[in-house]
Backbone bond lengths (Angstrom), bond angles and torsions (degrees), N, CA, C in turn:
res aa  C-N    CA-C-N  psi(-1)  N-CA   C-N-CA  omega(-1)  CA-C   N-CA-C  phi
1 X - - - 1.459 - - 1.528 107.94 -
2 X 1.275 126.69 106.46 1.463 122.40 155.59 1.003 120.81 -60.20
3 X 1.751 109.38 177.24 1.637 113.54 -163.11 1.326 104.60 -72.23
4 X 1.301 116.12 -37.68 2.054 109.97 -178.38 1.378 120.16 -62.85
5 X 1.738 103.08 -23.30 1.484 89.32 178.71 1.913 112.61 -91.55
6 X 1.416 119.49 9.02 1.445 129.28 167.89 1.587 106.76 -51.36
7 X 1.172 113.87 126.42 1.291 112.82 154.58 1.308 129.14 -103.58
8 X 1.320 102.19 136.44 1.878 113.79 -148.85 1.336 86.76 -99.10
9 X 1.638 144.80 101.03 1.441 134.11 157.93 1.569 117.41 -36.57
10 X 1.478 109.13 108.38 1.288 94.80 164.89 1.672 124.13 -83.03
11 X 1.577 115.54 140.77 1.179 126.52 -148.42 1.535 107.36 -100.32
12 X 1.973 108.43 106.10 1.241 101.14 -151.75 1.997 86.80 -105.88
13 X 1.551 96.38 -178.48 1.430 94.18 -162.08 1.553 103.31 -81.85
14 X 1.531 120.98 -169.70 1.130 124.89 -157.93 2.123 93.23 -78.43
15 X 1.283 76.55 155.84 2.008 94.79 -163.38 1.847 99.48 -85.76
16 X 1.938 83.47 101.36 1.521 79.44 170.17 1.383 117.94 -115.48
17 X 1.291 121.88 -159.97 1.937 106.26 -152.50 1.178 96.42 -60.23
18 X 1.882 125.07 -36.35 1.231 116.32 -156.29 1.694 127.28 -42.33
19 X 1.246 89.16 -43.57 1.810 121.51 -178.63 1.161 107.58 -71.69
20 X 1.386 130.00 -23.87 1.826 127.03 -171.02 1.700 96.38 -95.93
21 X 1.270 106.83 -17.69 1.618 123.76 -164.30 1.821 95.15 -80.53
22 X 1.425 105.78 -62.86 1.652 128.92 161.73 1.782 98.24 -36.33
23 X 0.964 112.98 -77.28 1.427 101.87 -163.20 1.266 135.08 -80.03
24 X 1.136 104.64 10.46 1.476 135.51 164.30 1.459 121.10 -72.56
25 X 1.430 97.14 -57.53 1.852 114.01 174.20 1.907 108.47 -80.47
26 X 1.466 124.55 -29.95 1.263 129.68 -172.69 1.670 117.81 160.48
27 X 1.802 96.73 123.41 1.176 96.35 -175.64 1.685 128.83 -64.22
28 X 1.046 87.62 -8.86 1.998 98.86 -160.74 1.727 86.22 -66.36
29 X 1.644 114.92 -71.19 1.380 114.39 157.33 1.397 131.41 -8.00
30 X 1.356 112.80 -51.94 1.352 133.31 -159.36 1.702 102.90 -63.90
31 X 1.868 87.05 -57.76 1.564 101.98 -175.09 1.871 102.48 -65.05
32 X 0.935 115.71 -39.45 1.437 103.72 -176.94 1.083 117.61 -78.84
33 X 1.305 149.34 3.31 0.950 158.37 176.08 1.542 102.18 -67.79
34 X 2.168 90.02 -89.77 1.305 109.09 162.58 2.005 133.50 -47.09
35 X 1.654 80.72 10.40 1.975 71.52 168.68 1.798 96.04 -104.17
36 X 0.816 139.58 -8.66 1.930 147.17 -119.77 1.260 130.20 38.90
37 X 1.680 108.36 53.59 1.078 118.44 165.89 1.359 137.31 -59.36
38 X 0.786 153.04 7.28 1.678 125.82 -93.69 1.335 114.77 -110.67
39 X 1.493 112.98 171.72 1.157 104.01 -147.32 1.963 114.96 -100.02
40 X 0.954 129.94 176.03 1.399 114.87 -161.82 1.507 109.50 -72.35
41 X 1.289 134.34 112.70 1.027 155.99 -134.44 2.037 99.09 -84.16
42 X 1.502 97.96 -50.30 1.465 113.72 172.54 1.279 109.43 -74.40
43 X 1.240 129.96 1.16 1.533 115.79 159.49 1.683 123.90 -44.83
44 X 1.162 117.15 108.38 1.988 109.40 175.25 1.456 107.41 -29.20
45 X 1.300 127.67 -51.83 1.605 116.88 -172.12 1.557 105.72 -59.95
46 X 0.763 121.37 -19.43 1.782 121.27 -171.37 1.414 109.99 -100.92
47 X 1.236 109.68 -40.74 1.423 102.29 166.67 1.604 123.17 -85.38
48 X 1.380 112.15 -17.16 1.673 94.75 158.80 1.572 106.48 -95.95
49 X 1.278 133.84 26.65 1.130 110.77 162.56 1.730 117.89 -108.16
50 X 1.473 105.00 -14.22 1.157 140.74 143.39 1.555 98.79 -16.65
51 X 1.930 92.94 -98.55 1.437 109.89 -178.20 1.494 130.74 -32.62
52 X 1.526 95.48 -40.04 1.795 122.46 -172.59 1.985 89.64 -61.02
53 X 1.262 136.35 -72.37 0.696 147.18 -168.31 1.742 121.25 -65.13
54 X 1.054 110.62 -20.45 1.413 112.62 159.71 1.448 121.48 -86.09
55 X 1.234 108.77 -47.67 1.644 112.72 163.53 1.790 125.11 -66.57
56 X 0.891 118.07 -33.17 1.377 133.23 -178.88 1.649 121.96 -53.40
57 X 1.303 132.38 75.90 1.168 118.79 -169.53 1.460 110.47 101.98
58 X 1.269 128.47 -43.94 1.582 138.53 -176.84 0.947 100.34 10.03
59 X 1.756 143.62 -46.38 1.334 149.85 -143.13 2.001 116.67 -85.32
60 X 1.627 96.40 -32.95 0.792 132.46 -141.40 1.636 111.09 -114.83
61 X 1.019 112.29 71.50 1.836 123.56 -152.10 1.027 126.58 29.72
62 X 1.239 120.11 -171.14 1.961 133.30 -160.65 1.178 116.34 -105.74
63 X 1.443 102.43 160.09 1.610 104.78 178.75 1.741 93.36 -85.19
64 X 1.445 103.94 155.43 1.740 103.43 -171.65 1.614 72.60 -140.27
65 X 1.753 98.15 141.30 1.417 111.34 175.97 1.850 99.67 -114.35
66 X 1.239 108.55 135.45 1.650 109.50 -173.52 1.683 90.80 -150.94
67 X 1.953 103.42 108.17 0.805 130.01 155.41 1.698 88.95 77.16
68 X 1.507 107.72 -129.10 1.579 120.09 -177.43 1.204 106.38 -72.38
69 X 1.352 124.19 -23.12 1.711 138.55 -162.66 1.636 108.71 -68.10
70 X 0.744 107.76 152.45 2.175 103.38 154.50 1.674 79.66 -156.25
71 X 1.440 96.25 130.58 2.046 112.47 152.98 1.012 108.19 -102.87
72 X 1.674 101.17 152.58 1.641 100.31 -167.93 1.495 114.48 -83.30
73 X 1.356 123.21 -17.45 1.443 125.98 156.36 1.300 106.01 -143.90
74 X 1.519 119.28 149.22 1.194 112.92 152.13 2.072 101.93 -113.74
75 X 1.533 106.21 162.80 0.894 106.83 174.14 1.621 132.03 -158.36
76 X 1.322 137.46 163.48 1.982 109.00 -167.64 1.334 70.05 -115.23
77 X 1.665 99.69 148.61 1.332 123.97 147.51 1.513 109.37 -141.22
78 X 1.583 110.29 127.49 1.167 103.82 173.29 1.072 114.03 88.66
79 X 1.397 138.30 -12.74 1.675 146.07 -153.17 1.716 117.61 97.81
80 X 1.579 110.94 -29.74 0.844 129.01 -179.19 1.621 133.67 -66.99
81 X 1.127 136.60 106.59 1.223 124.55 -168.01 1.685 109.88 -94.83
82 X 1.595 104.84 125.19 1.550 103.78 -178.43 1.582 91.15 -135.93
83 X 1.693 87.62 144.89 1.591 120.68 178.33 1.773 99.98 -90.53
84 X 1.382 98.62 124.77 1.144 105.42 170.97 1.568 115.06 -94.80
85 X 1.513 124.33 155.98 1.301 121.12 170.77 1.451 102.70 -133.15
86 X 1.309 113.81 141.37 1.812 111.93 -164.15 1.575 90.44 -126.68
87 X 1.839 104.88 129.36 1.610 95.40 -174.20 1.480 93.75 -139.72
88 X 1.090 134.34 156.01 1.519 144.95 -178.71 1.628 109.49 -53.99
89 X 1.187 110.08 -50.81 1.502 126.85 -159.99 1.381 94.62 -151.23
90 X 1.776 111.80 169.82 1.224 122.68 -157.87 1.617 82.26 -115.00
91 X 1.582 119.82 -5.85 1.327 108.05 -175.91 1.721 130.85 -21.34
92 X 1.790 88.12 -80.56 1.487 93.26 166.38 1.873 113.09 -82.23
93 X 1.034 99.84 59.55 1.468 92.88 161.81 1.765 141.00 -59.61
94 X 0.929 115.93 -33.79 1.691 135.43 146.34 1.775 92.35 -27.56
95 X 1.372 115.00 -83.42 1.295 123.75 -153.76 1.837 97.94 -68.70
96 X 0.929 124.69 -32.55 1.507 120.05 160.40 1.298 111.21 -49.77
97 X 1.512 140.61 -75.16 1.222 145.61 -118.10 2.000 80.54 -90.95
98 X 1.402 115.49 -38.22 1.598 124.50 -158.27 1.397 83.03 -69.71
99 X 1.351 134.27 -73.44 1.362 147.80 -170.99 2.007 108.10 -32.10
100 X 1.507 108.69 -61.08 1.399 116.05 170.63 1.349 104.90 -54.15
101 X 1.363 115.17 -60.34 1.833 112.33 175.69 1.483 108.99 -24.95
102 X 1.191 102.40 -80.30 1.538 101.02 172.95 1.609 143.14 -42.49
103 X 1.097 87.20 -22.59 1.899 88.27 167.35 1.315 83.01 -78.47
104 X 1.396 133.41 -85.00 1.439 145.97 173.35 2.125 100.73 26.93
105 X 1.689 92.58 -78.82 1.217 117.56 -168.26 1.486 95.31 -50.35
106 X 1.743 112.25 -70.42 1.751 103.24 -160.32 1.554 97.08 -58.72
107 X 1.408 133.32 -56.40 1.488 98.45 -174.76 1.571 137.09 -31.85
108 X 1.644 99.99 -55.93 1.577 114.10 170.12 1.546 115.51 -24.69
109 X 1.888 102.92 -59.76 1.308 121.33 -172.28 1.734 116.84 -54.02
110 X 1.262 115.00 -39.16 1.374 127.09 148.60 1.567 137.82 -47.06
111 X 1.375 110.06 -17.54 1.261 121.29 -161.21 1.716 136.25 91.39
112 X 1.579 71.34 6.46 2.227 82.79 -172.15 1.062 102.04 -98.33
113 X 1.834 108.69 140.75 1.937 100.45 179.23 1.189 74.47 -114.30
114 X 1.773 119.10 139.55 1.468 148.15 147.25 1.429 132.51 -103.32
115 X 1.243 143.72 178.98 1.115 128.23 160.91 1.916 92.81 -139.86
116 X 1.471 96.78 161.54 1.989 103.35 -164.81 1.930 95.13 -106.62
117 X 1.419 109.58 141.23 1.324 122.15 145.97 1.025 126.86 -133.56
118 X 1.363 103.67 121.03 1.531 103.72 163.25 1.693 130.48 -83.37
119 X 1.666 96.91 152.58 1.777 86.47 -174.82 1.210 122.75 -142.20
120 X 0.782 110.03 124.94 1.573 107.88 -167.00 1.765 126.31 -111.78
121 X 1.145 96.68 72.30 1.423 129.30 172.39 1.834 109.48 2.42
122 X 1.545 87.96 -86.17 1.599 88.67 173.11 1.672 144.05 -59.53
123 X 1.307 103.25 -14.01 1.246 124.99 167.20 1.655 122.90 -112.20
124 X 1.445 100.06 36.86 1.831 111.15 -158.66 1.480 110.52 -5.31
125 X 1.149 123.22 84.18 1.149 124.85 151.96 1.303 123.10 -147.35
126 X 1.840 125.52 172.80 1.504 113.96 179.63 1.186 88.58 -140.48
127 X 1.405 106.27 -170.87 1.262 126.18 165.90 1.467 102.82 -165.48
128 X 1.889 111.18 158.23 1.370 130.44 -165.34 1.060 108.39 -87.59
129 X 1.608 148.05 147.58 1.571 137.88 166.90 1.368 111.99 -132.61
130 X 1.267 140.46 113.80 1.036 155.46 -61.24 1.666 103.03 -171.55
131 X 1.203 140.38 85.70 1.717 105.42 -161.93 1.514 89.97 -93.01
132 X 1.141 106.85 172.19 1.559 119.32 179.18 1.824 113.72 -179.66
133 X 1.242 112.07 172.61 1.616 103.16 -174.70 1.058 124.10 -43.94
134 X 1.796 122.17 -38.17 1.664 134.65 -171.24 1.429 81.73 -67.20
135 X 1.306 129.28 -67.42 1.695 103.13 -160.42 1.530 115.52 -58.74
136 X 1.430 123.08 -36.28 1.156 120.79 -176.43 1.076 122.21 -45.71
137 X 1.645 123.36 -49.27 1.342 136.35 176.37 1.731 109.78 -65.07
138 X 1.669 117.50 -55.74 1.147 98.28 153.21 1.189 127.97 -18.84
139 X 1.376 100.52 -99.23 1.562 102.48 -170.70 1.663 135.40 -22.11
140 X 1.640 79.28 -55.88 2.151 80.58 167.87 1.620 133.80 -63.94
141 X 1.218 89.80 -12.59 1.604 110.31 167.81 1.389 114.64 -79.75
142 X 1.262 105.61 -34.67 1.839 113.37 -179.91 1.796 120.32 -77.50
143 X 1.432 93.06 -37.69 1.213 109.53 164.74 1.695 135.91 -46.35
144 X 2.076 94.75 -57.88 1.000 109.99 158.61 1.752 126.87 -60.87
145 X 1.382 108.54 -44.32 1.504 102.71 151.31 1.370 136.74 -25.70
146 X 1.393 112.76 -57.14 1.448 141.04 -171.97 1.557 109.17 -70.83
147 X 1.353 111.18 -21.24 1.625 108.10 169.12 0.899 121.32 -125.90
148 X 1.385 117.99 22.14 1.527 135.83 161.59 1.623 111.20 -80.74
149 X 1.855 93.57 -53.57 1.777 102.88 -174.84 1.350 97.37 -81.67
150 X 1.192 138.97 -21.68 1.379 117.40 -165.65 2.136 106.47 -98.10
151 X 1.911 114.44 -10.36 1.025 88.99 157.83 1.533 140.68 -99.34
152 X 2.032 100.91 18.74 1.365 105.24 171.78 2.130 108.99 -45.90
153 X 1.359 111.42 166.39 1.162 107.58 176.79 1.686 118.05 -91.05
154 X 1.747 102.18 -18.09 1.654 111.63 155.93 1.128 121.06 -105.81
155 X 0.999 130.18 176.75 1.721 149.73 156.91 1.349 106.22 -53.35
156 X 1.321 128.61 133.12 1.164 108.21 163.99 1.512 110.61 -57.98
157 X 1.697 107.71 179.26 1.379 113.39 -169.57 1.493 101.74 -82.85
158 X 1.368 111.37 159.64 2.205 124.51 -169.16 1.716 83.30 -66.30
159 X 1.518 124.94 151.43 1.070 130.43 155.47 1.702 96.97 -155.67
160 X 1.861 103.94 130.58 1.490 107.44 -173.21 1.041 106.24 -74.55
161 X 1.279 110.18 128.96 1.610 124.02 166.35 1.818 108.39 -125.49
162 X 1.248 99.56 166.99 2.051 97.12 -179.00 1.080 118.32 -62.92
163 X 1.714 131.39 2.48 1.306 121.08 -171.81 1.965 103.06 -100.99
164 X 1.739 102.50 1.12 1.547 108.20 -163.95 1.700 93.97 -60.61
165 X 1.190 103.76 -53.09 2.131 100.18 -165.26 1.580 98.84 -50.76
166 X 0.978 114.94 -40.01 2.002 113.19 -162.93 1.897 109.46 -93.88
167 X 1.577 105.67 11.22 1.293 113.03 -167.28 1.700 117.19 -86.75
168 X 0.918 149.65 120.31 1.181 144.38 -173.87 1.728 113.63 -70.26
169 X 1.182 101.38 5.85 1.928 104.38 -176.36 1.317 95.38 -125.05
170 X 1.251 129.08 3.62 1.684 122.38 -178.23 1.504 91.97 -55.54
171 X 0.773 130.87 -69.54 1.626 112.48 -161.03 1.692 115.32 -53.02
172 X 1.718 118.93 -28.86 0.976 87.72 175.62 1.598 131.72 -100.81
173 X 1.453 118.24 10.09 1.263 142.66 149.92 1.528 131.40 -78.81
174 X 1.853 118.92 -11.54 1.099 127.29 174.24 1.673 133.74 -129.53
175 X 1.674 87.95 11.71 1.631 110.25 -170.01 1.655 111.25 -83.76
């Protein structure tokens, strides 16, 4: 192997939900994200999820930014401190519950015990998220994922999947 064909990991910043959220729904995303790609900001899905998330709860604690992370509220009830996650639809739910995991984890890692809900506004409903060993191991597996695909030197290649119509990079993977 000569020196041009070395691949130099590029060294992306610390892995916050956004990126576990990204690589959940699609890596190509993932990598563009994590290069500072980003994605078209005026896309309708982004700006009503935007909206969804500023209006949603407002009443009902703060967004807390930790490290790469921001949750969309945290809040005590009971003594208890739970991270909320506010999502449009339960569609990608998988990529919700993994995403809350992960705040989940860096709190833990700090010394904070929390518990995760997700909520889903338009379809009034939630659900509890739970960390425990299966996510732990998850997670470090996802992680390691996440700096595997993100120190290729491309994107992986566009491949259509159902999240392309609601994607904020369709244009630059489908133009």
């Amino acid at each position: 192997m000569s020196e041009e064909d070395t691949i130099v990991p590029t060294p992306i910043p610390h892995i916050g939900g956004t990126l576990i959220w990204y690589y959940m729904i699609c890596h190509r995303e993932l990598w563009l994200m994590a290069h500072a790609l980003n994605p078209d900001e005026d896309d309708p899905n982004i700006e009503y999820g935007r909206f969804l998330h500023e209006r949603s709860y407002a009443r009902e604690g703060n967004e807390i930014e930790m490290g790469s992370s921001k949750m969309d509220r945290v809040i005590e009830r009971g003594g208890q401190l739970i991270v909320v996650e506010i999502k449009k639809s339960s569609r990608a739910i998988e990529s919700a519950r993994t995403q809350l995991a992960h705040y989940l984890l860096e709190l833990e890692e700090r010394g904070i015990e929390a518990q995760g809900e997700l909520r889903f506004p338009e379809e009034r409903r939630k659900e509890i998220v739970m960390l425990d060993d299966a996510w732990r191991d998850r997670l470090r597996n996802i992680k390691d994922d996440i700096v595997r695909i993100t120190a290729e030197p491309k994107p992986p290649p566009a491949k259509r999947i159902s999240w392309c119509s609601h994607c904020g990079y369709v244009e630059f993977c489908w133009s």
